[in-house]
C-alpha positions as CSV (number, residue, x, y, z in Angstrom):
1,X,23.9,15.5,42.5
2,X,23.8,19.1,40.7
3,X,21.7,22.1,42.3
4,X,19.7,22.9,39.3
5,X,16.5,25.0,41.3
6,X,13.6,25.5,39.3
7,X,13.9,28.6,37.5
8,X,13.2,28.4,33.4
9,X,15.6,30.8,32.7
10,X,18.1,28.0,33.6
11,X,16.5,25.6,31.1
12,X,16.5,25.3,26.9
13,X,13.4,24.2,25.4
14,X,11.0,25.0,27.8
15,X,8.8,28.4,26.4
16,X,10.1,30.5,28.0
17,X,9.1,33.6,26.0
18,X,5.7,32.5,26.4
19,X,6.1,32.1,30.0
20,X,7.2,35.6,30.3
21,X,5.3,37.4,28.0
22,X,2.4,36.1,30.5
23,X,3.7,37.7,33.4
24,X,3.0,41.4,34.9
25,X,4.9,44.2,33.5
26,X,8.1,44.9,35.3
27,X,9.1,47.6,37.2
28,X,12.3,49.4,37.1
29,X,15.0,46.9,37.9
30,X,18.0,46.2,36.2
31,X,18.7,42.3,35.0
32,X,21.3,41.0,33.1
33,X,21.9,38.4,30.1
34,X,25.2,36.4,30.1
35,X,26.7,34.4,27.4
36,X,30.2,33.7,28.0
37,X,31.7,32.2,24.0
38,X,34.9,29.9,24.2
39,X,36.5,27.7,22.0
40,X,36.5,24.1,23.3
41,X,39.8,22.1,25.5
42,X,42.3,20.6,23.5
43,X,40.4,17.4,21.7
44,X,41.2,13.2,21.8
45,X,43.2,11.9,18.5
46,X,40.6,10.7,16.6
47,X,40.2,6.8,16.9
48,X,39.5,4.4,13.8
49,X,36.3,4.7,13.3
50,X,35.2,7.0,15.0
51,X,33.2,10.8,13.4
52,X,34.7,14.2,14.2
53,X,31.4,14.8,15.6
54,X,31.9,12.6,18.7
55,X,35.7,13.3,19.6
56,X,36.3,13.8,23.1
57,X,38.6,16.5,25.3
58,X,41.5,15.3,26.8
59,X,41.3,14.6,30.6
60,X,43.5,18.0,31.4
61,X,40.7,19.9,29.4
62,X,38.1,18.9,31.3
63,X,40.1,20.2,34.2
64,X,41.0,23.4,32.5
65,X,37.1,23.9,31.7
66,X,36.6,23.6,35.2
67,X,39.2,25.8,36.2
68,X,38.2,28.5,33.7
69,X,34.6,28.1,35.4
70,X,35.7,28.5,38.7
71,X,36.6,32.4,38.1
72,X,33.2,32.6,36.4
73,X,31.2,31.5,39.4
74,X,28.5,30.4,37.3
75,X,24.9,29.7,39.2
76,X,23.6,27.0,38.0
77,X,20.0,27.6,39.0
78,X,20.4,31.0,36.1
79,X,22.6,28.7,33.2
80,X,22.3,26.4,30.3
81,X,24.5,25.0,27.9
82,X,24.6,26.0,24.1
83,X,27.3,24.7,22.0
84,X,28.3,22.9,18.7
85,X,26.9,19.6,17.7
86,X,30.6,18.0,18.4
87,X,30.6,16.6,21.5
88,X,34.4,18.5,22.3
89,X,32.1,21.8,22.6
90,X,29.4,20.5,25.0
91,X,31.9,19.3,27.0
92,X,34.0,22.1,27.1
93,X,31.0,24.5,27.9
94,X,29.2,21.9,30.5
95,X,32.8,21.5,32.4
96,X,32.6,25.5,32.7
97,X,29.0,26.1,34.1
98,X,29.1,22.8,36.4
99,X,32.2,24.0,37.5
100,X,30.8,24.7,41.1
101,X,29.4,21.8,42.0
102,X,30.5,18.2,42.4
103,X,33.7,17.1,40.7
104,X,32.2,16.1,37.0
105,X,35.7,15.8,35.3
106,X,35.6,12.2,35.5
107,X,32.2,11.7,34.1
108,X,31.5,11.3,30.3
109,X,28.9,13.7,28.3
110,X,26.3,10.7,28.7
111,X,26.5,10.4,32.5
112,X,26.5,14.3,32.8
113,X,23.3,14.4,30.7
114,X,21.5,11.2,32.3
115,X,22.3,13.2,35.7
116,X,20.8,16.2,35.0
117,X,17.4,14.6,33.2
118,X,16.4,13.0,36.7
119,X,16.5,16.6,38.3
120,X,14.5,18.5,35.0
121,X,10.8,18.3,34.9
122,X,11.0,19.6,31.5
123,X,13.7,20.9,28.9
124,X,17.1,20.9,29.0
125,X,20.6,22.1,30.3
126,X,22.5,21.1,27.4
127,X,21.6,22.1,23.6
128,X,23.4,21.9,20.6
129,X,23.4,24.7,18.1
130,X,24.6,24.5,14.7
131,X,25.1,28.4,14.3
132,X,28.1,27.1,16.3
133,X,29.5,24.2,14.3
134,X,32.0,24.7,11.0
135,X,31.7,23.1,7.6
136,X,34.9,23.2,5.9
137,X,35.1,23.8,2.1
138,X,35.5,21.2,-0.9
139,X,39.1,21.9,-1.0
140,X,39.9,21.5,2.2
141,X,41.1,25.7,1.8
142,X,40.1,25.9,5.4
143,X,41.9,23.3,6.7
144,X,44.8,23.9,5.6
145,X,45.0,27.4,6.7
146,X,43.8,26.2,10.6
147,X,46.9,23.7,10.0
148,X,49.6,26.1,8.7
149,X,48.9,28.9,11.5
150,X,46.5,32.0,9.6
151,X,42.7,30.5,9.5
152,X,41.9,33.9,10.9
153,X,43.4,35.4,8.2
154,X,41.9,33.3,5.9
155,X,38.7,33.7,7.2
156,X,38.6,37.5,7.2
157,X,40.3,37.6,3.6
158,X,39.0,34.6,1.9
159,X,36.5,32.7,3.5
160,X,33.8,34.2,1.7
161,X,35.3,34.2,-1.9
162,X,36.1,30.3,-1.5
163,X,32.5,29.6,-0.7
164,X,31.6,32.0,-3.9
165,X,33.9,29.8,-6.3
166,X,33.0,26.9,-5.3
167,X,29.3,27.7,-4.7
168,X,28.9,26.2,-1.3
169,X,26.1,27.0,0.4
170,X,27.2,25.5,4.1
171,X,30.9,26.0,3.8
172,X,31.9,27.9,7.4
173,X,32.6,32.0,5.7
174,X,33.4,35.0,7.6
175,X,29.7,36.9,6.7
176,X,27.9,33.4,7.1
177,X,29.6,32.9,11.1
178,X,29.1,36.8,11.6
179,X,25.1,36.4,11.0
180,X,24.8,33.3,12.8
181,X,26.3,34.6,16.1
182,X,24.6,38.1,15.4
183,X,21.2,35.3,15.0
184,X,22.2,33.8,18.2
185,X,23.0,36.9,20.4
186,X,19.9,38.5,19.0
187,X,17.8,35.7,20.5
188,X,18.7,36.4,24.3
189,X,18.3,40.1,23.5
190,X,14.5,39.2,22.9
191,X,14.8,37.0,25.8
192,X,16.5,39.5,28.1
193,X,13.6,41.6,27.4
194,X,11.5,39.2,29.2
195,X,13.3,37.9,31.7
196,X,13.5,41.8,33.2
197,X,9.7,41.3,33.3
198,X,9.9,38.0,35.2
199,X,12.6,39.7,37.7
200,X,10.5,43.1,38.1
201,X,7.4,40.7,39.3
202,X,9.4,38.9,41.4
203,X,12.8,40.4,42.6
204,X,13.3,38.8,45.8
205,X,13.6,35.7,44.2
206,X,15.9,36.9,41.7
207,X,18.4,39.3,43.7
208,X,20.7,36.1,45.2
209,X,21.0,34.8,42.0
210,X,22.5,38.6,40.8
211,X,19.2,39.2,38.6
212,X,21.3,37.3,36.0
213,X,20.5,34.9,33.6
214,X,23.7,32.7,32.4
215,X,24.1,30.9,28.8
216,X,27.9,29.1,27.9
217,X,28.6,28.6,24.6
218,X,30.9,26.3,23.0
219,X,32.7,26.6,19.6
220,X,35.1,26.0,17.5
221,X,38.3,27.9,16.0
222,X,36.7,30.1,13.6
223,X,33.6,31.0,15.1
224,X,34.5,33.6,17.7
225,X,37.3,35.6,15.7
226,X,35.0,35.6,12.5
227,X,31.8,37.4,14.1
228,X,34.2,39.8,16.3
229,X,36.6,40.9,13.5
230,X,33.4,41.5,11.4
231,X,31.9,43.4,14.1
232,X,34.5,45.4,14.8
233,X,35.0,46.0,11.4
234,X,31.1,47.6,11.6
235,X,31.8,49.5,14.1
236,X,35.2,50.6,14.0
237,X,36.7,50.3,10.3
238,X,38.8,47.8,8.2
239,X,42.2,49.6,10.1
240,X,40.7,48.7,13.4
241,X,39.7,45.5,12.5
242,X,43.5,44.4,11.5
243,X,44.7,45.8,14.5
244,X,42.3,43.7,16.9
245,X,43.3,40.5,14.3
246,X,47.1,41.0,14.9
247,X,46.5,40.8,18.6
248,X,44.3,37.9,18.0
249,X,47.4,36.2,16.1
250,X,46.7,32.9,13.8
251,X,43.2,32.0,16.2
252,X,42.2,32.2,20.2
253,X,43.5,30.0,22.4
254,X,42.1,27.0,23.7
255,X,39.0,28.4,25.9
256,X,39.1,31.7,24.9
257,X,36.8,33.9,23.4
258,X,34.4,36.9,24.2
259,X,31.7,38.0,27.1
260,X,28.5,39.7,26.3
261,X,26.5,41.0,28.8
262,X,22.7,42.5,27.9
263,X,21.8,45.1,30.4
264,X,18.1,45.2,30.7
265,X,17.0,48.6,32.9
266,X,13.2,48.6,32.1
267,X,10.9,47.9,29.7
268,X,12.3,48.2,26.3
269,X,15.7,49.5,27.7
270,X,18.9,47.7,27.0
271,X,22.6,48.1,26.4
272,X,24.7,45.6,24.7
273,X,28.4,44.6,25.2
274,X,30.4,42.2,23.9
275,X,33.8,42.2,26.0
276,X,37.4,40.7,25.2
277,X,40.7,40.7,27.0
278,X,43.4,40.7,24.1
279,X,46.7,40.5,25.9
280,X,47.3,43.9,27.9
281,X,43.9,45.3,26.1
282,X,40.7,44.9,27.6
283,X,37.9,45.4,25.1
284,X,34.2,46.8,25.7
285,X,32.1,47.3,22.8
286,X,28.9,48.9,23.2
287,X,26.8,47.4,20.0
288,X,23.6,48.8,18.4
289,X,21.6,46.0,17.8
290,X,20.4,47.2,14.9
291,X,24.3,46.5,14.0
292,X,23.7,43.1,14.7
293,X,20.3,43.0,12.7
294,X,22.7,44.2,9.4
295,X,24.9,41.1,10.4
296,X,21.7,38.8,10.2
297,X,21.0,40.7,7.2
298,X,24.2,40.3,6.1
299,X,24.1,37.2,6.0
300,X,20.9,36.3,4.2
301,X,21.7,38.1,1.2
302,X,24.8,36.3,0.4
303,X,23.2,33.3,1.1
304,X,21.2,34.5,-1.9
305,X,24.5,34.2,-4.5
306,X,24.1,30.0,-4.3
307,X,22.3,28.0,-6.0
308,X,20.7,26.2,-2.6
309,X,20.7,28.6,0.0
310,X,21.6,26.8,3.7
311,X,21.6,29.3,6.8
């Protein structure tokens, strides 16, 4: 049913860094990495019984994920899932990248997923990340703020002080979702690396599908504001930082969220930017990664203050 080709940089799981490291040096040719973060649809009341975990979108957002991924074009052959543990996420993200092939807005998460594993020889399309999830705190802090229009606020102000107090070592905190994503993005910079080797041995094969590797990434309210206030607050200042927050307003909209594109122009040779359209702004940061190293690094040391540390 889906046209999934055969390339591995389409596919989770398989070793793919091994699989490129093996491969002849590459030549000068540009490549690109993709990863395209949103916040999921609007969600499914949650039925009696039933977890958080496995609430489902609403019919209209599966058609607005598709939608959204129709002005992405993704390629399918190039693209993989990575989202949140809560099925909402996956969905969200798999609507998006399967967007140009057969109508799937009428299938669940399940039949998607039992689709794809008779095309794959190996790996998968769809993986679930927890760098991506939320843990709410004791107090239910968080959620109240999410519910009363300001969890970005909160987050930037007092996420990380809640966790201190009440020495939580999973609760979702501003520095905590900054590392993570930094963790994340830093991943398919090493990646990128490689994959320019794989597309400088081979560019034919490579040049219909753009030279691009795709990744879409599915989240939660919290996630995306938290690591691009923090980054912006890295690169730009605390003023700056309140000025891209105010445009953001009490959290992004259902869908939204940022673009960043890895530009890989030879060996060791790569430019990072993490890209955001905030109402008549359009933003294009060009980040260090050593800045998103200090994120990482961030991170780990106030992961230190609690008692049981828990990335």
């Amino acid at each position: 049913m889906f046209g999934l080709g055969n390339s591995h940089s389409g596919i989770e799981g398989h070793n793919t860094e091994r699989e490129f490291s093996h491969q002849e040096s590459e030549s000068r040719v540009h490549s690109r990495v993709v990863l395209e973060f949103m916040r999921h649809g609007k969600k499914e009341k949650t039925a009696d019984g039933q977890t958080d975990e496995d609430v489902r979108l609403i019919p209209s957002a599966r058609t607005a994920a598709r939608e959204k991924g129709l002005g992405l074009a993704p390629q399918l052959e190039v693209s993989a899932v990575v989202a949140s543990p809560r099925k909402r996420a996956q969905e969200s993200a798999t609507h998006v990248m399967l967007s140009g092939q057969p109508d799937t807005t009428g299938m669940s998460m399940e039949e998607i997923e039992a689709e794809i594993a008779k095309q794959l020889k190996y790996g998968k399309k769809i993986i679930p990340d927890s760098r991506l999830d939320f843990f709410t705190d004791k107090g239910g802090l968080l959620d109240k703020a999410y519910a009363e229009g300001w969890v970005t606020k909160f987050m930037v102000e007092n996420s990380d002080q809640v966790a201190i107090a009440d020495d939580d070592p999973q609760m979702t905190s501003i520095t905590r979702v900054a590392g993570n994503v930094a963790d994340l993005i830093l991943r398919y910079v090493e990646m990128g690396g490689n994959f320019n080797r794989l597309v400088g041995r081979n560019p034919k094969k490579y040049e219909p599908l753009k030279s691009q590797m795709e990744r879409y990434l599915g989240t939660h309210a919290t996630i995306n504001e938290s690591f691009l206030l923090r980054l912006v607050e890295k690169l730009q200042g605390v003023d700056r930082r309140n000025e891209v927050m105010a445009k953001i307003g009490p959290m992004f909209k259902e869908l939204q969220g940022f673009r960043v594109e890895i530009e890989n122009t030879g060996p060791a040779q790569q430019e990072i930017h993490i890209k955001v359209k905030l109402g008549d702004e359009d933003i294009d940061l060009v980040v260090p990664k050593v800045v998103l190293e200090e994120l990482v690094a961030d991170r780990d040391e106030f992961n230190k203050k609690f008692q049981t540390s828990d990335k």
